[in-house]
N, C-alpha and C positions, 0 to 999 in steps of 0.2 A: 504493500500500500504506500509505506513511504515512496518509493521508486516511481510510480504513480503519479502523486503527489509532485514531487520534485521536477519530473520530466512535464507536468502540467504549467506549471509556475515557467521552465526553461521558455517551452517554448509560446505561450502566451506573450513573453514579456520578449522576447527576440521579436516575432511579429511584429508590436506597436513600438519599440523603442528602431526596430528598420525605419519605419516612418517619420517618426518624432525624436530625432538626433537630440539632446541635449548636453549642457556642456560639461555635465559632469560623466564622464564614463567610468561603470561599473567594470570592474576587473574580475577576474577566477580564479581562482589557485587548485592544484590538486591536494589531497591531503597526503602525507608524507607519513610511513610508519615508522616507528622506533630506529629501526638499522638504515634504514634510507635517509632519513632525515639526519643522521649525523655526518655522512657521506654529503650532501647536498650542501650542508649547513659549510663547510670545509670550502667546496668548491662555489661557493656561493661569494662567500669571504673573500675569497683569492681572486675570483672575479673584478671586486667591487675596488674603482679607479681610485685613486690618491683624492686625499679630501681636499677641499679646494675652501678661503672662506667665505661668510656671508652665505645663505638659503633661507627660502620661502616658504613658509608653512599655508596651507588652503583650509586652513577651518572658516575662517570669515565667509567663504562660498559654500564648503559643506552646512556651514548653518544656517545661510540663508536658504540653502534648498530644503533641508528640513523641515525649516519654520513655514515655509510654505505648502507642504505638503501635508505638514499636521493643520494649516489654516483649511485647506480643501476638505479635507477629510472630516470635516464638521459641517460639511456644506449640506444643505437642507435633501437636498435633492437624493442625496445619498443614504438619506433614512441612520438606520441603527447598522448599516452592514460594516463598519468600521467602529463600533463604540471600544469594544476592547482595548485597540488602540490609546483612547483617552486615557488610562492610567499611568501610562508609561511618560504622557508631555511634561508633568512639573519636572520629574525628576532627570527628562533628559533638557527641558530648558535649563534647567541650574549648569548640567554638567558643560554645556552650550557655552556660559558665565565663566571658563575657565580662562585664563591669559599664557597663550602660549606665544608669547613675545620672545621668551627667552632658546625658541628651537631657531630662532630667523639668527642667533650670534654663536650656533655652534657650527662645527666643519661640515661642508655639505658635501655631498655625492650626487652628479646629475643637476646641480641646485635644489635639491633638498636635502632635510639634515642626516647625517653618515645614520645618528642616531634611531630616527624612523623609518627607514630602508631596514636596519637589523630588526626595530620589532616589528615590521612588517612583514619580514622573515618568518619570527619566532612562530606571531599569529593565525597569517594568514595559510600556512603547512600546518596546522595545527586545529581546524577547525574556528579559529577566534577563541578556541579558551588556555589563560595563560599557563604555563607547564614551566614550571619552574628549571627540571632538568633539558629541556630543550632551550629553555633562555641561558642558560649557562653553560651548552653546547656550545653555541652561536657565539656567545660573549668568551668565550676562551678561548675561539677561533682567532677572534680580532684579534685577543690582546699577546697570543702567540706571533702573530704576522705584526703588529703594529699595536701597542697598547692606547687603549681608549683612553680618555682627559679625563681632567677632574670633572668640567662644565661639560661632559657626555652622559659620565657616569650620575652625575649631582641632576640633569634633566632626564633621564632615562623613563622617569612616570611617567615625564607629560607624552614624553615619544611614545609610549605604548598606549596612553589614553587619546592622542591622537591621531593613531592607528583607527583605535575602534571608534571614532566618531566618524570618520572617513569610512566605514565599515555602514555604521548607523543612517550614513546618506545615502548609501547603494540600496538600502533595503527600503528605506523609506522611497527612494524614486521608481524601485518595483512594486511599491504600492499606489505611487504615484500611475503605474502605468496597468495596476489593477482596476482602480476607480476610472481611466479611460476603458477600460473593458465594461464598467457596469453603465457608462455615460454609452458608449455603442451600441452595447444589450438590449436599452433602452429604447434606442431610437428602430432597433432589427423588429423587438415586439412589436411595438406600434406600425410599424410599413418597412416590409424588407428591403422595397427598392432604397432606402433609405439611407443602406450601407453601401459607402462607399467602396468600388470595386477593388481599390485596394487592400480592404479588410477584410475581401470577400473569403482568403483561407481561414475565418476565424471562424466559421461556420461551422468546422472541422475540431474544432477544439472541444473537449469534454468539458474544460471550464468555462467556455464563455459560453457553451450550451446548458450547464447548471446554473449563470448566471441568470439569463434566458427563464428558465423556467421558473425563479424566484421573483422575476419580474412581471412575468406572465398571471404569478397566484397561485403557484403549486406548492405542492406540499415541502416544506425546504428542509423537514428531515428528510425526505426521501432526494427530491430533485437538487435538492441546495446542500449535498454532504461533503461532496468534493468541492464545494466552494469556500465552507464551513474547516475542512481538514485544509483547506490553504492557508487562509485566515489566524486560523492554529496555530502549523509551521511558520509563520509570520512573528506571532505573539513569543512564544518560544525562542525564537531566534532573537528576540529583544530582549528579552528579557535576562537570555545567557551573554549578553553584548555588556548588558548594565551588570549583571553579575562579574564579570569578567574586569569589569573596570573599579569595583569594590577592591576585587581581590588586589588588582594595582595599586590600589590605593593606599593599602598596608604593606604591599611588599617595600624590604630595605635591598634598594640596589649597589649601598656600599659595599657590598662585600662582592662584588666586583670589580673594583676598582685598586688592582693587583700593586701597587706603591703601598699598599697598605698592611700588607705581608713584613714588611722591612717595618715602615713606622711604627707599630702595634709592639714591637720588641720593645719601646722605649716607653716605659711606666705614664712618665711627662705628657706622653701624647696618648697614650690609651685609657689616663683615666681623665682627661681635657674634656667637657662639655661639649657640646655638635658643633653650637655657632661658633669656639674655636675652632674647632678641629675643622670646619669650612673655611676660617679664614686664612689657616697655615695650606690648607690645600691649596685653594688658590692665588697664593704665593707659588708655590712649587710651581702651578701651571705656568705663574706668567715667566717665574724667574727659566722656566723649561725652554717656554718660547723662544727666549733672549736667544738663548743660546742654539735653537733649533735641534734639543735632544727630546727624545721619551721621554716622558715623564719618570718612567720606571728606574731607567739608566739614570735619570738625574738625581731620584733618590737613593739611589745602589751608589753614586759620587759623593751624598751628603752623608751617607751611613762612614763612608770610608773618612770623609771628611773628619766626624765626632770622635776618628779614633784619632785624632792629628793634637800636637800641641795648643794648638789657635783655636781651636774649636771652643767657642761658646764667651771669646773675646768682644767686648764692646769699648768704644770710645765713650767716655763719662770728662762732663767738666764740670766743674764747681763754684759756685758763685758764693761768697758770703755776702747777705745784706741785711744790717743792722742783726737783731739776736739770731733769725735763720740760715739755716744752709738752702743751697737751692740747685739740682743737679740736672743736668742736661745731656740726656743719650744720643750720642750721634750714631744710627745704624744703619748702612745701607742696604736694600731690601732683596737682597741676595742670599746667597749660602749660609753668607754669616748669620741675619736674623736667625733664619731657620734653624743652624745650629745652636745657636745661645739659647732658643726656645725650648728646644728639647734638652738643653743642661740643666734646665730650671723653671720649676712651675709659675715661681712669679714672673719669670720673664716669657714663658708664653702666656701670661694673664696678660701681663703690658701691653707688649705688643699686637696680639690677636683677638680679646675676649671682646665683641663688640660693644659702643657705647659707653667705653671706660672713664670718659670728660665724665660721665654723670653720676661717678659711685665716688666722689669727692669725701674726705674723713674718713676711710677706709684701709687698711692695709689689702695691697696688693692680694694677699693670698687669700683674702676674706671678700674680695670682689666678685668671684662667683659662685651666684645661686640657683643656675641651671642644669636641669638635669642631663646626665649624659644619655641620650639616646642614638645614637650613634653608634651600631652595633659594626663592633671589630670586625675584619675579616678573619682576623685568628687570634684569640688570645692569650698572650706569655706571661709565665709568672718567673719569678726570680727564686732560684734555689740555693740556699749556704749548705753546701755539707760540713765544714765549721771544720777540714782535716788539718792536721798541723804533725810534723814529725820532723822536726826538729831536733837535735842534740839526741836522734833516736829514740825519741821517746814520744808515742802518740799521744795527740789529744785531742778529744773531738767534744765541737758544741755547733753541732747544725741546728738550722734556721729553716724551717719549711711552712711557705706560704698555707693557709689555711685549706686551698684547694688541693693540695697533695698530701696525700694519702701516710704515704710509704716510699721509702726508694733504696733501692739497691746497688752497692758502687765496688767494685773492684779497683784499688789502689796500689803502686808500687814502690815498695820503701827498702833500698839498700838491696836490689834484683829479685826480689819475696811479693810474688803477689798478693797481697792481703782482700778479704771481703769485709763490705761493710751493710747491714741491714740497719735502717733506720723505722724504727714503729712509733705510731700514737700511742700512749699509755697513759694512768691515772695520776703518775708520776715517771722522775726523771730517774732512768735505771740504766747499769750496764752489763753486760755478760760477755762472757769469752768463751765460746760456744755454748752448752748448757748452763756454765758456772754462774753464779749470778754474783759482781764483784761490788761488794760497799765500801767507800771510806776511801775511794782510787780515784782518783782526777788524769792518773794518766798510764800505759802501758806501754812497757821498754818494748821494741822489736827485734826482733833476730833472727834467725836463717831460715826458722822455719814460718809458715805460711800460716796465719792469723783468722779465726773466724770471729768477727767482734756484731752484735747487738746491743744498739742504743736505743732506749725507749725514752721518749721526749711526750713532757704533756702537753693533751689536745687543749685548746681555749676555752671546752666548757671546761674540765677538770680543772684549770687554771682558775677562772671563776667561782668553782663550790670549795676549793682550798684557799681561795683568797688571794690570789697569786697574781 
């Protein structure tokens, strides 16, 4: 029945839009399965020409043909055969209310954005519903051949919600060219000479002959079912459109945005608030520009950089007047910022946290009250195994972040592999293999090969002991 269906909707809507050319044209995709679509997604990428900047986004036209064809479809004449319809206009007028200003300043491809070509990809091989594993296909195709921007990955919503409004207009002007089928219908009932010879193959059609007969007075469960089951597939197809744009709507597309793999190691930046962590990105972007590197390669430059002397260096000059000091950062908006940022929280509060003139009386480090939502690409925690062997004599006082567990090390002291287990416990305890040793802060080594367990208390037992 779907098949049916489907092949009704094709070819009604081929017929009238031969005649009635309009300016938006509907496009097709095939749908792509699992192992195809990764293969595709590949050479799709490799395809797609060097970006070029400046592109033109078409929502201003897909929305005006929308708003036009939800205006018709209220039109008297038409009765109730489109009410369904009516539920879906606030919620797509609002989505209509979006500003997509900011895809016309990312790199374009063809003159449109690189950005909505990929999730035009992602979508339209896909049915129109978003697949997280196929959008992360496609996005690690790119960023293998060419890594995507900060202002690709930071717009990536609106590219996919401007996909399916663009989506939203093709379907709406197949209904557009439905209601020219019940405007014909109309006029075939009442005097067939009346259709023009060109529409004369519509005669032939199952669905304009259902329409036909709901116009005539027939019974329209019976004659009007396959008008009724189009209708339908219509409603449904809206409906997983707006669904579809929900689910965009929560998705975080940072974590494709592969510079973030490297930053995320650095405490400073992984536990920063969003609007910094946006405005240290786009530094990186511009400072990337300058130079016409990757972005990625520019970060992999700044990591090496933090390992350098200079790293995290500012110009400071000082002013005394009357009982105050008054100091003045000179930093130019390069490497250096960036690295000073990441030496130090308050100097990425300074520099990046936005709106900073206005948190006056404050210390730097109490300047932000925002939450970090911002989710990492990957998260690092910092581990002390606390080993020390010295003067041949072990001593151990690790340090493990809250999120680990346990950890296991093999060490080598004087050509003697040693092991070391480290456990959560109610208290701080040591053993030398079974032995359980008290009143020892540190164990001599020698020739032979060591099995040490150290039990370190967890934060609650820290807590109930007062610790």
């Amino acid at each position: 029945m779907e098949y049916g269906v489907s092949a009704a909707i094709v070819a009604i809507f081929v017929i009238i839009y031969f005649f009635t050319r309009t300016k938006v044209r509907p496009l097709y995709y095939d749908f792509y399965d699992e192992l195809y679509f990764t293969t595709a997604a590949e050479e799709y990428i490799k395809a797609l020409p060097l970006p070029k900047e400046g592109s033109k986004n078409e929502t201003k036209k897909y929305a005006s043909s929308i708003k036009s064809v939800m205006r018709k479809l209220k039109m008297r004449r038409y009765g109730d055969f489109f009410a369904k319809f009516l539920e879906f206009e606030d919620e797509i007028k609002s989505l209509l209310k979006t500003d997509f200003a900011k895809l016309d300043e990312l790199p374009s491809v063809n003159g449109e954005p690189r950005a909505a070509c990929i999730a035009r990809f992602c979508l339209a091989h896909s049915d129109y519903v978003f697949d997280e594993s196929r959008v992360k296909c496609t996005i690690d195709a790119q960023n293998k051949l060419r890594t995507l921007s900060f202002c690709e990955i930071e717009a990536m919503r609106l590219a996919f919600t401007y996909v399916l409004i663009e989506k939203l207009c093709y379907v709406y002007k197949q209904l557009d060219t439905l209601a020219r089928v019940h405007s014909l219908a109309a006029k075939y009932v009442y005097n067939p000479v009346l259709l023009s010879g060109k529409y004369k193959k519509l005669t032939k059609s199952r669905l304009f002959l259902s329409i036909c007969a709901i116009n005539a007075g027939y019974r329209m469960d019976y004659f009007g079912k396959l008008h009724a089951d189009v209708i339908d597939s219509f409603v449904l197809l809206i409906r997983s459109i707006l669904a579809t744009v929900k689910h965009i709507s929560e998705y975080d597309f940072s974590r494709f945005y592969t510079p973030l793999e490297i930053l995320d190691k650095f405490e400073v930046f992984s536990e920063a608030p969003s609007s910094t962590k946006n405005a240290f990105l786009n530094l990186v972007r511009e400072a990337s520009d300058k130079e016409n590197l990757d972005e990625f390669m520019y970060v992999i430059r700044l990591e090496k950089y933090m390992r350098s002397a200079s790293a995290g260096h500012m110009n400071v000059n000082k002013l005394n007047l009357m009982s105050r000091s008054f100091f003045v950062i000179n930093q130019k908006r390069d490497i250096t910022m960036l690295a000073a940022a990441l030496s130090s929280r308050h100097f990425m509060n300074l520099y990046f946290t936005p709106n900073i003139r206005k948190r006056r009386g404050k210390s730097i480090a109490k300047m932000v009250e925002y939450e970090n939502t911002y989710e990492p690409i990957y998260k690092f925690y910092t581990v002390n195994f606390g080993i020390s062997t010295s003067g041949g004599k072990l001593r151990i006082s690790p340090n493990l972040p809250r999120q680990i567990e346990s950890a296991d090390v093999v060490f080598s002291a004087y050509g003697v592999e040693n092991s070391l287990h480290i456990r959560r416990g109610e208290e701080k305890e040591l053993f030398l293999g079974a032995t359980k040793i008290s009143g020892v802060e540190q164990i001599r080594l020698g020739d032979k090969p060591l099995d040490i367990t150290v039990k370190i208390p967890d934060e609650a037992s820290s807590e109930r002991n007062g610790k």
